[in-house]
C-alpha positions in Angstrom: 0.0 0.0 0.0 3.1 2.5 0.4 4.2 1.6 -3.1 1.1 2.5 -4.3 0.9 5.7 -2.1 4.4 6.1 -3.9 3.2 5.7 -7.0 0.5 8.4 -7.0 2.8 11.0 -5.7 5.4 10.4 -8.6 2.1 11.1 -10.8 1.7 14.1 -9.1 5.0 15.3 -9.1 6.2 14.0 -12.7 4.4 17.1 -14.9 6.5 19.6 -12.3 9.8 17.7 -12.6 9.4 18.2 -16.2 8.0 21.7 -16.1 4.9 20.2 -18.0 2.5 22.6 -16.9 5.1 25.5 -18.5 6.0 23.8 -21.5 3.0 21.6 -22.2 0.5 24.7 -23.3 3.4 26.1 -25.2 3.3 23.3 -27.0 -0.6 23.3 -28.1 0.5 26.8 -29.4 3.0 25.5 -32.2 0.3 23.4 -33.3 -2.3 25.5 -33.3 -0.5 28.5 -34.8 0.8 25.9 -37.3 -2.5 24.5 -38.5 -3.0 26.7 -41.3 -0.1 26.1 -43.0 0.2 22.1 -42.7 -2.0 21.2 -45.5 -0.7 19.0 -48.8 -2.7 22.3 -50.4 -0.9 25.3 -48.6 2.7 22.9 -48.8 2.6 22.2 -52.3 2.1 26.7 -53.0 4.8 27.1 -51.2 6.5 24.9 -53.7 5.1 26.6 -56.3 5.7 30.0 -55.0 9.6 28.8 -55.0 9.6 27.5 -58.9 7.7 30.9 -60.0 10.2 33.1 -58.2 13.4 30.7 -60.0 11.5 30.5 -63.3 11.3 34.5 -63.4 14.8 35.1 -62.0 15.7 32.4 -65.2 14.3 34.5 -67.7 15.3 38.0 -66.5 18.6 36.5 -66.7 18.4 34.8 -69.9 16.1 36.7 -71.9 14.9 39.9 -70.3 18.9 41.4 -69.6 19.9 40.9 -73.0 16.9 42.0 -75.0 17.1 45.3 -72.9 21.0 45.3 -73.7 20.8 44.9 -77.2 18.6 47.8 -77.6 20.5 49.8 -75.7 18.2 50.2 -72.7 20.9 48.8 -70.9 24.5 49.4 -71.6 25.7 46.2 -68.6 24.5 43.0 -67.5 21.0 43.2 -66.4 22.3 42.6 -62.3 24.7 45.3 -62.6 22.6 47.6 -63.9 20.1 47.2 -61.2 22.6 46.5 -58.3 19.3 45.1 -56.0 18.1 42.7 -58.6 21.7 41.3 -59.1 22.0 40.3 -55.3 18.8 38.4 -55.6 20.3 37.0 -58.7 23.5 36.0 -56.7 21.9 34.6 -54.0 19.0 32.9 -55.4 20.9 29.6 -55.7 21.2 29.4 -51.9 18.4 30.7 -51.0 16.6 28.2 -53.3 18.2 25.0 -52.0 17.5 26.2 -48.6 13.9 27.2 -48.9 13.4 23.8 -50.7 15.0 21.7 -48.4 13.1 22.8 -45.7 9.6 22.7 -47.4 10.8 19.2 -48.7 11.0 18.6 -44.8 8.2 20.2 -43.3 6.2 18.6 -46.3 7.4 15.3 -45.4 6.2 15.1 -41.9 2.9 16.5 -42.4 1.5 13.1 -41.6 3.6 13.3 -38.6 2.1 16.8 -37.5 -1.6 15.6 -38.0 -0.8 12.4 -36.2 0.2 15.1 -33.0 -2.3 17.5 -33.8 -4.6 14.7 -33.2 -3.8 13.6 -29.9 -5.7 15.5 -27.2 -4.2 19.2 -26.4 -0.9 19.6 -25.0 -2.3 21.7 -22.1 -4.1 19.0 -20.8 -1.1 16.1 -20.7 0.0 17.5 -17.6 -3.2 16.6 -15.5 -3.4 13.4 -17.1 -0.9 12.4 -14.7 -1.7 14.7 -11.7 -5.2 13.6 -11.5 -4.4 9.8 -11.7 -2.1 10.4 -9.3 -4.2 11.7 -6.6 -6.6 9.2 -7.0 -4.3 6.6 -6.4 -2.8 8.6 -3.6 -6.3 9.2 -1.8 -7.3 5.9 -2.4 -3.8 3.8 -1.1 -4.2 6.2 1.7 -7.7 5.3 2.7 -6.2 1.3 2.4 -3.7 2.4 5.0 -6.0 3.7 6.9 -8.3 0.2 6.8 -11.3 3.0 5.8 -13.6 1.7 2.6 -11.3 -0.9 2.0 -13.5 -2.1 -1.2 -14.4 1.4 -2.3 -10.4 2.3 -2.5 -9.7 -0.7 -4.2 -12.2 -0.1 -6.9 -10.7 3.5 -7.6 -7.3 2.0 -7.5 -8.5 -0.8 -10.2 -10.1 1.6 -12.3 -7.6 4.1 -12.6 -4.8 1.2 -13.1 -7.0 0.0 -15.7 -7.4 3.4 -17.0 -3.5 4.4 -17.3 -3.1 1.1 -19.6 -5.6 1.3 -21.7 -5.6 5.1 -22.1 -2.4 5.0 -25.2 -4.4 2.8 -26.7 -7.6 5.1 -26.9 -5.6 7.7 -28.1 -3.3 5.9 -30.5 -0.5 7.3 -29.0 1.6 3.8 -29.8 1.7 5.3 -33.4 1.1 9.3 -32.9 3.7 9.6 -30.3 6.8 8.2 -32.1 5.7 10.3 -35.6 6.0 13.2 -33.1 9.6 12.2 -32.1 10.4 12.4 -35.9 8.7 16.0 -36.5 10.6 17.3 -33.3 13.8 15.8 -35.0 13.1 16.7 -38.4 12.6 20.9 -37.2 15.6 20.8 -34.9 17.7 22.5 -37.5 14.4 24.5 -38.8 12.8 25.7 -35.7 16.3 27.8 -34.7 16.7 31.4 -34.4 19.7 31.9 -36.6 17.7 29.7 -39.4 14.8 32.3 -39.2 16.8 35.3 -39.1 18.4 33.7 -42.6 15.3 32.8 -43.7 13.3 36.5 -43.1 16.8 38.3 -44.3 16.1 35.9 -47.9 12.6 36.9 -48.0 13.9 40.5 -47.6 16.2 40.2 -50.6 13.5 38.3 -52.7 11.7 41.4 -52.0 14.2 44.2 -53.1 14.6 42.0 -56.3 11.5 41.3 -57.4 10.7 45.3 -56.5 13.3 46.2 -59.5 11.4 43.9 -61.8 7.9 45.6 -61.0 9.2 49.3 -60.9 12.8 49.3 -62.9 12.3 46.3 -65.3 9.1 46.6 -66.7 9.5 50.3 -67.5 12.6 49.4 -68.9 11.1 47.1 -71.2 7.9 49.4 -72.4 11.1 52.1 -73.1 12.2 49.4 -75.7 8.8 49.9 -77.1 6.8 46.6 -75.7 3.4 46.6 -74.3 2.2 44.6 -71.0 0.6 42.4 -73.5 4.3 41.4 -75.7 5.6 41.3 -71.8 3.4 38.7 -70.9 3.7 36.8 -74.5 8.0 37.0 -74.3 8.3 36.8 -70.9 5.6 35.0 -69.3 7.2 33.9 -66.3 8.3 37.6 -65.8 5.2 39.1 -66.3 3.4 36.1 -63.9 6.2 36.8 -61.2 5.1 40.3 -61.4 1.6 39.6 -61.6 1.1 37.0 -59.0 4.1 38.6 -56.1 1.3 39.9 -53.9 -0.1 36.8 -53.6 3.3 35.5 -52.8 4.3 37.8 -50.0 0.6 37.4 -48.6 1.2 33.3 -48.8 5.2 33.3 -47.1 4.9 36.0 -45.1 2.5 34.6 -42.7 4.1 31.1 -42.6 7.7 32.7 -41.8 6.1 34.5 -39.2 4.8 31.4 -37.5 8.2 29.6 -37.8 9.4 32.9 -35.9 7.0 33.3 -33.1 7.4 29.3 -31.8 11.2 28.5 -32.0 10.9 29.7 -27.9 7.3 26.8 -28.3 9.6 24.5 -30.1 12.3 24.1 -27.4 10.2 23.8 -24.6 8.4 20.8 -26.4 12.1 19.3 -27.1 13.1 19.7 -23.6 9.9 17.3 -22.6 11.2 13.6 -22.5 10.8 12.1 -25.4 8.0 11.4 -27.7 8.0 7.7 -28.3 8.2 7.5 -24.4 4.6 9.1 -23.2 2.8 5.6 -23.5 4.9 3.8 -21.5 4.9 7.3 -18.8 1.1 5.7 -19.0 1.1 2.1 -18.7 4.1 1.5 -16.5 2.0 2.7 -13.7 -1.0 1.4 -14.7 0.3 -1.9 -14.2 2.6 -1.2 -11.1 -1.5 -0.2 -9.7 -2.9 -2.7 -10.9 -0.1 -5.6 -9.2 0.0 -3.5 -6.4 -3.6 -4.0 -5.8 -3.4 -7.4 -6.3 -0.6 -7.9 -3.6 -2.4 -5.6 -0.9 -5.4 -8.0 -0.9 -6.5 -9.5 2.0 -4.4 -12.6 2.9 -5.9 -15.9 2.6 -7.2 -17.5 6.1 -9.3 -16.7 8.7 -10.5 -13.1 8.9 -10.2 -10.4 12.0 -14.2 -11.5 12.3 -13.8 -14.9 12.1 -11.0 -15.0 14.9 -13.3 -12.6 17.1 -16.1 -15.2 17.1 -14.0 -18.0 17.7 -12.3 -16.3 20.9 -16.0 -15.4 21.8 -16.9 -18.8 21.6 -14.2 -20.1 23.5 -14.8 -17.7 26.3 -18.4 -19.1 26.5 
């Protein structure tokens, strides 16, 4: 009956060894501020976003420069003309592999942030244990007390049960390890230095997509073209230019996110480990449930038994 009394208090006492009741809710903020963004829909126009940008940096480069150079619109290469658009053009090689490798890996574990997102909210974990964990303190109590022997027994029995059976009602035998792999997969994403490099890129996609709305295009109706032989030359170009708002509102938002929860992010990686929580469940629940089975009575004659035989012999 002790153990058990242990038991309940290391329930109790488990969510504030591991700051749970801090760094759980934090927690159900990354998800939630993340929700919009994890769809195969919203993933895949980020992708797109990506291509559009490379396909008109391509054709500036390849077609635009020159055609405005050989009519002597231009008299240098189109990124030394227009010193903003040629760092954009410099570092869009970078900046492409980085932004795709880490779409390629957010997009990769969106199965694994719907399998978490599914589990019941982070800001409740922490008094899945606490509240177990009183009732099987109250209850071991009350059996080392020798007070409502059977009703104590019954509580213990049913939260034991409980505990066991409860990873199993919330999948968490598959959810909780596809969580260990997101956390992994954004520990090199979910950084501040990797945000700060991402927001400065966006920054420089911005100044260089700015010269092709307000320098470029002009530059091209001075060699005599119309938005309508833009848009037939250059069609990625003129969709770049055409489509950039919705860009900046579609990135702009998500960066943001990845920003406000890299504090979220490490407080959910300092928890123990994902794959772990089931067992944080079951463990106990079956440490209850033999405990209960060892405090029965013992087998033999009862305290009532011996009193009526001693009252007999007396007679």
């Amino acid at each position: 009956m002790w153990f058990l009394a242990v038991i309940g208090a290391a329930l109790i006492l488990m969510p504030v060894a591991f700051q749970m009741f801090q760094r759980a809710p934090q927690g159900a903020t990354m998800l939630k501020q993340f929700r919009p963004f994890m769809t195969s829909a919203r993933l895949e126009g980020y992708q797109n976003d990506i291509s559009l940008i490379g396909s008109g940096i391509n054709q500036v480069d390849t077609q635009v420069g020159p055609y405005l150079q050989a009519r002597n619109v231009i008299s240098q290469p189109v990124g030394t003309a227009y010193p903003a658009y040629g760092n954009l053009d410099r570092q869009w090689p970078a900046i492409d592999a980085k932004m795709t490798d880490l779409l390629d890996k957010v997009q990769g574990n969106l199965g694994n942030y719907q399998a978490v997102a599914a589990l019941p909210s982070f800001t409740l974990f922490p008094w899945f244990f606490v509240l177990p964990g009183i009732f099987i303190l109250g209850a071991s109590s009350a059996l080392l007390l020798g007070r409502r022997r059977t009703a104590a027994t019954a509580v213990l029995v049913a939260v034991g049960v409980g505990l066991v059976v409860a990873p199993a009602m919330f999948q968490m035998w598959s959810r909780a390890p596809k969580g260990g792999h997101m956390m992994t997969a954004f520990k090199n994403i979910e950084t501040t230095s990797n945000v700060v490099t991402i927001q400065n890129d966006f920054s420089t996609m911005a100044s260089g997509q700015g010269i092709i709305r307000l320098d470029l295009a002009p530059a091209l109706a001075k060699a005599g073209m119309t938005p309508e032989n833009i848009a037939s030359r250059f069609p990625a170009v003129a969709q770049l230019d055409r489509t950039w708002v919705h860009v900046l509102n579609d990135m702009t938002p998500m960066i943001g996110a990845m920003s406000d929860n890299v504090t979220s992010y490490h407080a959910i990686a300092a928890l123990p480990p994902f794959p772990l929580f089931p067992w944080f469940f079951v463990l106990p629940g079956l440490l209850v449930i033999g405990g209960v089975l060892i405090a029965r009575e013992p087998r033999g004659e009862t305290a009532t038994a011996v009193d009526l035989r001693q009252a007999e012999l007396a007679s």
